[in-house]
C-alpha positions in Angstrom: 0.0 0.0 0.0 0.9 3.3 -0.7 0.8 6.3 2.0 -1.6 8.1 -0.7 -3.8 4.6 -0.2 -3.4 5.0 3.3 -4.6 8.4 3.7 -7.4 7.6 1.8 -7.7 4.3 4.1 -7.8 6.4 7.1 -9.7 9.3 5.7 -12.5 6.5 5.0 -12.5 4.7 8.3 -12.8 8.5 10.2 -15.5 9.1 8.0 -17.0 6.1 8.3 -16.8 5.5 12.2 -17.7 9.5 12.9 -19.3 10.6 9.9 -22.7 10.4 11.7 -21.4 12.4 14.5 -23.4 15.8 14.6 -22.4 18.8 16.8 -24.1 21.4 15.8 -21.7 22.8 14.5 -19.9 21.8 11.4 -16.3 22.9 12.5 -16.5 20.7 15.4 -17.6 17.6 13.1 -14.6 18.5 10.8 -12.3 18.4 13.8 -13.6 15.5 15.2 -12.5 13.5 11.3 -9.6 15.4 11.6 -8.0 14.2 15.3 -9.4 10.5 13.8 -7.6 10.4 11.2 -4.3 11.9 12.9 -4.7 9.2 15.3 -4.7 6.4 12.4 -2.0 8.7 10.7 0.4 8.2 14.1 -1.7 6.2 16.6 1.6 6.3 18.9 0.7 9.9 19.4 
């Protein structure tokens, strides 16, 4: 796999596990995909 298939990969699975997640506010729900998929990015933090 490439890291292009795995940003996609991750980008997918954030979407996927959080994409139903509704704040309110649509900046928060776009933060919340984009801590996921740091975390799948670099899950040792």
């Amino acid at each position: 796999m490439t890291e292009k298939d795995l940003s996609i990969s991750s980008s997918y699975w954030a979407e996927h596990a959080f994409g139903m997640v509704h704040f309110g506010d649509k900046r928060l729900s776009k933060r919340l995909l984009k801590i996921a998929n740091s975390f799948v990015d670099s899950p040792e933090g």
